[in-house]
N, C-alpha and C positions, 0 to 999 in steps of 0.2 A: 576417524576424522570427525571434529567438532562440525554442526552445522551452526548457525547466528539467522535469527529468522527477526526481523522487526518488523512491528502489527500497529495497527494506529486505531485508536476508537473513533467512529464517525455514526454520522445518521443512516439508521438503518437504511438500504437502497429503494424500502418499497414504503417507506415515509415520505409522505407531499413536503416539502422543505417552506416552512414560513418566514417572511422576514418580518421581524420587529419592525411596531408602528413610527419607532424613531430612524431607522433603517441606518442602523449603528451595526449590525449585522441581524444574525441569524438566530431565531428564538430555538433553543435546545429546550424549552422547559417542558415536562413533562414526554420528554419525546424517545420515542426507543432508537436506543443505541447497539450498535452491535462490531462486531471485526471486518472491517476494509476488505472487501470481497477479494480486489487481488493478494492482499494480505493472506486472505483462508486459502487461496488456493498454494502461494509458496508456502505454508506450513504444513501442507498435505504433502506436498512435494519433498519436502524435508522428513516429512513423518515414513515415508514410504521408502526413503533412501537407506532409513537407519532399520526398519521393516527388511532390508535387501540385506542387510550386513554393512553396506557402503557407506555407513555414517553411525558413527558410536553414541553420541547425544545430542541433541537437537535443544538450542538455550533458545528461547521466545524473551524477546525485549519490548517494551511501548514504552512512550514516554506521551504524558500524559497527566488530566488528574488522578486522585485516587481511585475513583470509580475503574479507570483503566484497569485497575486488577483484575475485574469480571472479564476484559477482553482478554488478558494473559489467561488466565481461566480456561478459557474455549479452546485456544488453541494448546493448553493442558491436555485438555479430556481429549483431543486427537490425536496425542501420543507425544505430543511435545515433555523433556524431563525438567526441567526447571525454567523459573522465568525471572524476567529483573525488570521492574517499574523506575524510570526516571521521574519522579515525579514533583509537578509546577500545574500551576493554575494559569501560566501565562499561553498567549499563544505563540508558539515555535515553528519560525519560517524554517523553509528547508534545509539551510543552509547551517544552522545553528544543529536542527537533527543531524545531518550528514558530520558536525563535528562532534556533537553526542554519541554519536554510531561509529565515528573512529575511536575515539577514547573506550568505548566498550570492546570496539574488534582488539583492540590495545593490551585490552586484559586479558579478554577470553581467548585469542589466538585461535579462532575458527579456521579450517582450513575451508571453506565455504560461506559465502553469507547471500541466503536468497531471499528478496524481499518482492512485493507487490510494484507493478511499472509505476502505477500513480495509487495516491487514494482519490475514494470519488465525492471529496469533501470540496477540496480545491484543485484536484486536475495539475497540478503543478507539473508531474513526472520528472522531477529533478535530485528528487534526493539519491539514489543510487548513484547516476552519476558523480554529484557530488563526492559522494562517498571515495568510489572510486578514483577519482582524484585525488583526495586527502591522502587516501592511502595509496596510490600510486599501484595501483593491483588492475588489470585487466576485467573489462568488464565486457559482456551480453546481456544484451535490453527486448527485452518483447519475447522472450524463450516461449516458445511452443511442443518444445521437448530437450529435456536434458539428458546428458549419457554420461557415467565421468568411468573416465581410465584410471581405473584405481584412484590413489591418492594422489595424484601427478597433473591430472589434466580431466576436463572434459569437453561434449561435445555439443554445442547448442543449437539447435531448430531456430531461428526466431523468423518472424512473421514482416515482411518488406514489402515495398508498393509492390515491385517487382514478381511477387512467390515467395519464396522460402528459402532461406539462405544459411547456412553451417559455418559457426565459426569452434573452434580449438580453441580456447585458452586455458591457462598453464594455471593449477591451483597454487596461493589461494586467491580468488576471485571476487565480485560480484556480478550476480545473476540475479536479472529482475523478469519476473513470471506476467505473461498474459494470460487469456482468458482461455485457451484451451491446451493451457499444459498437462491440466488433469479436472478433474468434478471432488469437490471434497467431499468427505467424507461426512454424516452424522455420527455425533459424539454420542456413545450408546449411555445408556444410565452408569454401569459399573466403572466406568473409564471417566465419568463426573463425578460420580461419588470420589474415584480415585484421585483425580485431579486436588480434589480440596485438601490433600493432604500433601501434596508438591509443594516443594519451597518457593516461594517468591521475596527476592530481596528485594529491599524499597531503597532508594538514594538518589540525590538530590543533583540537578544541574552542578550546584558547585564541589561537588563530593567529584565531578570530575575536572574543574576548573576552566568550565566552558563559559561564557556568557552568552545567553541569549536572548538580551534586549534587541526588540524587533526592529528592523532597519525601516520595515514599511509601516504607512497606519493610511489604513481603511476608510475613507471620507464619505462613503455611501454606497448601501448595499439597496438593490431594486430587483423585482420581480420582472420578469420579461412579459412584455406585450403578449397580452390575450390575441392568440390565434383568430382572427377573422371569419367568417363563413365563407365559403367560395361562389361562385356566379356563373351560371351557366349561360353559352352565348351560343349565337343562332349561325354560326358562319366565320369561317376563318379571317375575312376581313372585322371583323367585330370585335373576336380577339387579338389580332395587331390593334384596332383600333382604342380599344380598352386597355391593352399592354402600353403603348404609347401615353394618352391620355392620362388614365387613372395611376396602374404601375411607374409610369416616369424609366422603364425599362429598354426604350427604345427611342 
């Protein structure tokens, strides 16, 4: 069974996030980039299935700029066997990815495709779904452990207000990975040297005859209000009285 793993390159998570002084958006310049954390953990998940037997190749897709290759890259050197760059300078709502990612599941015929629930660039968590729909294929969202019945079915954990809930769907799927499906892996030196030598095909938006001019556009991006210092009060009526008064809370 083919696995289909899509990665998105975003700003590192442990980068302070600037906005440009024209607040047209988000200054990337000079800023380290790295792979979508829920991204790293479904391609460990995917790396680890085909590690078991239960997955014969494992294909890593982004789309993205060119730079993206170094994302394809990483999740190389964890054992991913080839990878394919969509690549555009533009920016790509979800919805345009989600029809980029059928047109690839199109080709490849994955009998699996596990991707990250959100990136933590825009929090959108829509593209799997989307996906899912396009393709009309059963999906689990928030997986917290995956089991598959052979090539037929598997069996997903995912994470509910409620607890923990099991659903059965029939391959092939989409499975979108949370944060404790697994801990990824470091990519050791030999398995990065190795990586550089994996194929990565490069093709374009219209190489699959998608469009994706953006439906939205962005009018202003802002930094959230600086945290306050807090106040310590001398008595429970003080704090009603300051709750009421100053908060506007009551």
């Amino acid at each position: 069974m083919k696995v289909l793993v899509p990665v998105k390159r975003v700003i590192d998570y442990n980068v302070k996030v600037r906005v440009k002084p024209d607040q047209s958006g988000v200054d990337l310049a000079n800023v380290k980039m790295s792979m979508n954390p829920f991204d790293e953990i479904a391609t460990e998940e995917a790396v680890r299935m085909k590690e078991k037997g239960a997955a014969t190749e494992v294909v890593v897709v982004s789309i993205g700029p060119q730079p993206a290759q170094e994302t394809i890259r990483t999740a190389l050197a964890m054992g991913a066997d080839r990878g394919l760059l969509i690549q555009t300078d533009q920016t790509v709502e979800p919805l345009a990815v989600a029809k980029l990612l059928k047109a690839v599941v199109e080709q490849e015929q994955p009998g699996l495709v596990i991707m990250g629930k959100q990136a933590i660039d825009d929090d959108n968590n829509a593209t799997g779904q989307m996906l899912a729909a396009l393709l009309d294929w059963p999906q689990a969202t928030f997986a917290s452990k995956i089991e598959l019945n052979g090539a037929s079915a598997a069996n997903v954990t995912r994470e509910v207000d409620g607890g923990l809930q099991t659903l059965e769907v029939q391959l092939p799927a989409i499975v979108t990975a949370d944060l404790r499906l697994n801990e990824p892996r470091y990519a050791s030196l030999p398995n990065i040297m190795k990586a550089k030598k994996k194929p990565i095909d490069v093709k374009s938006p219209g190489d699959f005859g998608v469009d994706i001019t953006p439906r939205l556009k962005v009018s202003k991006v802002t930094e959230p209000p600086k945290r306050q210092g807090g106040v310590k009060v001398e008595s429970v009526a003080d704090l009603v009285m300051r709750l009421k008064n100053e908060a506007g809370v009551l």
